[in-house]
KEKOLVO-361346 format. One line per 5 residues: number of its first residue (from 1); for each residue x, y negated, z negated of C-alpha. Coordinates in steps of 0.05 Angstrom, whole numbers. Each point is the difference from the previous one (the first is absolute). Layout:
NUM = X,Y,Z; ...
//
This chain:
1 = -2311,-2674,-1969; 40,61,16; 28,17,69; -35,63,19; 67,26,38
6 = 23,-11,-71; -47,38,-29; 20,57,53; 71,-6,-16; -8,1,-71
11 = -45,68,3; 52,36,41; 57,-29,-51; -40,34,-53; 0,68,46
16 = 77,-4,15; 7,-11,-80; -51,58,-16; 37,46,45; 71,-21,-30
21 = -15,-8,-64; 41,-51,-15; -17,-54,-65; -13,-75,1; 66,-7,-31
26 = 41,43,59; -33,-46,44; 20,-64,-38; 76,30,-3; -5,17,70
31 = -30,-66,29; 61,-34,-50; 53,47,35; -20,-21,77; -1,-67,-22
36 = -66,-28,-6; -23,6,-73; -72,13,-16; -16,-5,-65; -34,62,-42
41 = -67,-37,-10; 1,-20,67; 2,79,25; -45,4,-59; -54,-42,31
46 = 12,21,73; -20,80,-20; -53,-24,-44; -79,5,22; 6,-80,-1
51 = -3,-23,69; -21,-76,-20; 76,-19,4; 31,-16,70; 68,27,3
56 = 56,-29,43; 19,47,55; 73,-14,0; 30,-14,-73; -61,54,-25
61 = -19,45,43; 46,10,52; 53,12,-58; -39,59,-18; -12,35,58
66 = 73,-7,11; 7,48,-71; -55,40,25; -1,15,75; 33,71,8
71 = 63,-3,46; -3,-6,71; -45,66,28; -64,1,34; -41,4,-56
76 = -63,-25,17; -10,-34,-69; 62,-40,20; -20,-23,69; -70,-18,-35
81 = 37,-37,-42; 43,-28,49; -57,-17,43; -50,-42,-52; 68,-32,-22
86 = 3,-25,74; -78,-25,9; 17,-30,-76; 54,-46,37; -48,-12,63
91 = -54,-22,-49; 47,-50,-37; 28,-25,68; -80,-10,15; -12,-32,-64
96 = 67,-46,9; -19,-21,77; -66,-20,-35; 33,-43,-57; 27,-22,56
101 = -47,-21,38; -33,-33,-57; 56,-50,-27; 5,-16,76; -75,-20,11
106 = 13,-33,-74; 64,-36,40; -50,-15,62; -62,-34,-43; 55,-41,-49
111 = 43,-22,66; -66,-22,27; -25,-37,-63; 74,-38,-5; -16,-21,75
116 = -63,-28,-12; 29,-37,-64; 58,-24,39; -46,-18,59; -37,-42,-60
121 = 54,-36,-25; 24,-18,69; -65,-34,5; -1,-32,-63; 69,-22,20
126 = -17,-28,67; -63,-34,-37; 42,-33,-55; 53,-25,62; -59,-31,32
131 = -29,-35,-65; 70,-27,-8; 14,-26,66; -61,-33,-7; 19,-28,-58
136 = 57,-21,18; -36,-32,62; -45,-37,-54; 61,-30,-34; 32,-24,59
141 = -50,-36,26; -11,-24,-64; 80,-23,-3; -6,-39,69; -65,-28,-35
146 = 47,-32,-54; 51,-13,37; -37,-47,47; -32,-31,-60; 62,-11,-33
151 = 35,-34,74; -68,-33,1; 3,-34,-70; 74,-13,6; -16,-44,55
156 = -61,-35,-25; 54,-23,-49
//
Protein backbone atom coordinates (compact mmCIF):
# COMPACT_ATOMS: atom_id res chain seq x y z
CA UNK A 1 0.00 0.00 0.00
CA UNK A 2 1.14 3.50 -0.75
CA UNK A 3 2.05 6.11 1.90
CA UNK A 4 -0.46 8.83 1.47
CA UNK A 5 2.32 11.57 2.37
CA UNK A 6 3.78 9.85 -0.63
CA UNK A 7 1.09 10.22 -2.62
CA UNK A 8 1.21 14.12 -1.58
CA UNK A 9 4.75 14.40 -2.36
CA UNK A 10 4.53 12.79 -5.54
CA UNK A 11 1.52 15.21 -6.76
CA UNK A 12 3.46 18.31 -5.88
CA UNK A 13 6.68 16.66 -7.74
CA UNK A 14 4.48 16.45 -10.72
CA UNK A 15 3.51 20.40 -10.16
CA UNK A 16 7.21 21.51 -9.61
CA UNK A 17 7.90 19.39 -13.00
CA UNK A 18 4.77 20.89 -14.83
CA UNK A 19 5.86 24.30 -13.95
CA UNK A 20 9.63 23.62 -15.04
CA UNK A 21 9.20 21.72 -17.70
CA UNK A 22 11.87 19.66 -17.37
CA UNK A 23 11.91 15.72 -19.07
CA UNK A 24 12.22 12.33 -17.29
CA UNK A 25 15.57 12.19 -18.75
CA UNK A 26 16.83 15.85 -17.21
CA UNK A 27 15.71 14.40 -14.10
CA UNK A 28 17.58 11.09 -14.46
CA UNK A 29 20.88 13.27 -15.51
CA UNK A 30 20.25 15.47 -12.74
CA UNK A 31 19.57 12.90 -9.88
CA UNK A 32 23.08 11.11 -11.56
CA UNK A 33 24.94 14.58 -11.20
CA UNK A 34 24.01 15.11 -7.22
CA UNK A 35 24.89 11.73 -6.71
CA UNK A 36 22.06 9.54 -6.17
CA UNK A 37 21.09 7.90 -9.50
CA UNK A 38 17.51 7.23 -10.25
CA UNK A 39 16.94 5.35 -13.01
CA UNK A 40 14.64 6.68 -16.17
CA UNK A 41 11.92 4.02 -15.55
CA UNK A 42 12.03 4.65 -12.16
CA UNK A 43 11.03 8.60 -12.77
CA UNK A 44 8.99 6.95 -15.34
CA UNK A 45 6.81 5.12 -12.83
CA UNK A 46 6.95 7.79 -10.09
CA UNK A 47 5.02 10.52 -12.69
CA UNK A 48 2.88 7.87 -13.94
CA UNK A 49 -1.08 7.57 -12.81
CA UNK A 50 0.24 4.18 -11.13
CA UNK A 51 0.20 4.67 -7.53
CA UNK A 52 0.21 0.73 -6.68
CA UNK A 53 4.10 0.93 -6.35
CA UNK A 54 5.61 2.20 -2.95
CA UNK A 55 8.55 4.28 -3.62
CA UNK A 56 11.50 4.66 -1.23
CA UNK A 57 11.65 8.16 0.14
CA UNK A 58 15.37 8.45 0.20
CA UNK A 59 17.21 6.60 -2.85
CA UNK A 60 13.63 7.64 -4.95
CA UNK A 61 12.03 10.30 -3.98
CA UNK A 62 14.00 12.44 -2.02
CA UNK A 63 16.53 12.35 -5.05
CA UNK A 64 13.97 13.99 -7.01
CA UNK A 65 12.80 16.61 -5.14
CA UNK A 66 16.36 17.50 -4.72
CA UNK A 67 16.29 18.08 -9.00
CA UNK A 68 13.07 19.68 -8.58
CA UNK A 69 12.61 21.92 -5.56
CA UNK A 70 13.30 25.58 -6.85
CA UNK A 71 16.25 27.29 -4.92
CA UNK A 72 15.97 28.55 -1.62
CA UNK A 73 12.88 31.43 -1.69
CA UNK A 74 9.67 31.43 0.01
CA UNK A 75 7.81 29.82 -2.43
CA UNK A 76 5.05 28.35 -0.91
CA UNK A 77 5.17 25.26 -3.22
CA UNK A 78 8.62 24.76 -1.62
CA UNK A 79 7.75 25.03 1.99
CA UNK A 80 4.68 22.62 1.08
CA UNK A 81 7.07 20.55 -0.11
CA UNK A 82 9.37 20.96 2.54
CA UNK A 83 6.71 20.46 5.03
CA UNK A 84 4.99 16.88 3.78
CA UNK A 85 8.75 15.85 3.31
CA UNK A 86 8.96 16.46 7.14
CA UNK A 87 5.54 14.59 8.34
CA UNK A 88 6.93 11.86 5.57
CA UNK A 89 10.02 11.35 8.04
CA UNK A 90 7.68 11.62 11.29
CA UNK A 91 5.47 8.90 9.77
CA UNK A 92 8.49 6.54 9.08
CA UNK A 93 9.94 7.30 12.54
CA UNK A 94 6.18 6.23 13.72
CA UNK A 95 6.19 3.29 11.57
CA UNK A 96 9.98 2.35 12.79
CA UNK A 97 9.11 2.86 16.76
CA UNK A 98 6.28 0.43 15.82
CA UNK A 99 8.57 -2.28 14.14
CA UNK A 100 10.00 -1.63 17.03
CA UNK A 101 7.88 -2.30 19.36
CA UNK A 102 6.87 -5.39 17.63
CA UNK A 103 10.29 -7.44 17.33
CA UNK A 104 10.52 -6.39 21.09
CA UNK A 105 7.12 -7.95 22.24
CA UNK A 106 8.39 -10.86 19.63
CA UNK A 107 11.80 -10.70 21.97
CA UNK A 108 9.42 -10.64 25.26
CA UNK A 109 6.99 -13.83 24.29
CA UNK A 110 10.27 -15.95 22.84
CA UNK A 111 12.45 -14.91 26.13
CA UNK A 112 9.46 -16.10 28.04
CA UNK A 113 8.92 -19.38 26.12
CA UNK A 114 12.96 -20.20 26.48
CA UNK A 115 12.26 -19.63 30.35
CA UNK A 116 9.63 -21.92 30.65
CA UNK A 117 11.65 -24.59 28.48
CA UNK A 118 14.63 -24.01 30.58
CA UNK A 119 12.50 -24.03 33.76
CA UNK A 120 11.39 -27.69 32.10
CA UNK A 121 14.52 -29.10 31.61
CA UNK A 122 15.72 -28.07 35.01
CA UNK A 123 13.02 -30.20 36.22
CA UNK A 124 13.55 -32.99 34.09
CA UNK A 125 17.11 -32.62 35.25
CA UNK A 126 16.44 -32.58 38.91
CA UNK A 127 13.95 -35.66 38.22
CA UNK A 128 16.52 -37.75 36.35
CA UNK A 129 19.25 -36.78 39.51
CA UNK A 130 16.71 -38.13 41.79
CA UNK A 131 15.92 -41.45 39.75
CA UNK A 132 19.63 -41.91 39.76
CA UNK A 133 20.51 -41.40 43.27
CA UNK A 134 17.97 -43.78 43.87
CA UNK A 135 19.40 -45.99 41.83
CA UNK A 136 22.39 -45.80 42.92
CA UNK A 137 20.89 -46.27 46.48
CA UNK A 138 19.30 -49.60 45.05
CA UNK A 139 22.76 -50.87 43.99
CA UNK A 140 24.44 -50.22 47.06
CA UNK A 141 22.40 -51.79 49.18
CA UNK A 142 22.33 -54.41 46.85
CA UNK A 143 26.50 -54.45 46.95
CA UNK A 144 26.50 -54.69 50.94
CA UNK A 145 23.85 -57.46 50.19
CA UNK A 146 26.68 -59.46 48.36
CA UNK A 147 29.21 -58.57 50.10
CA UNK A 148 27.85 -60.02 53.38
CA UNK A 149 26.90 -63.09 51.47
CA UNK A 150 30.10 -63.49 50.06
CA UNK A 151 32.02 -62.88 53.96
CA UNK A 152 29.17 -65.16 54.99
CA UNK A 153 29.92 -68.11 52.59
CA UNK A 154 33.63 -67.58 52.91
CA UNK A 155 33.29 -68.49 56.40
CA UNK A 156 30.86 -71.30 56.23
CA UNK A 157 33.86 -72.71 54.36
Amino acid sequence: MVNAKKLELIEELKALRKEKGITYQQIADETEALGTRVSLSTIKLVFSNKFSHDHDYNNVLKPIADVLSPPATEDQLELKILQTRLELKDEIIIQLQARIATKDRKHKNREEFLMEQLNFYKEQIQFKDSQIKRLNDAIDRKDEMIRRRLIEDGKKM
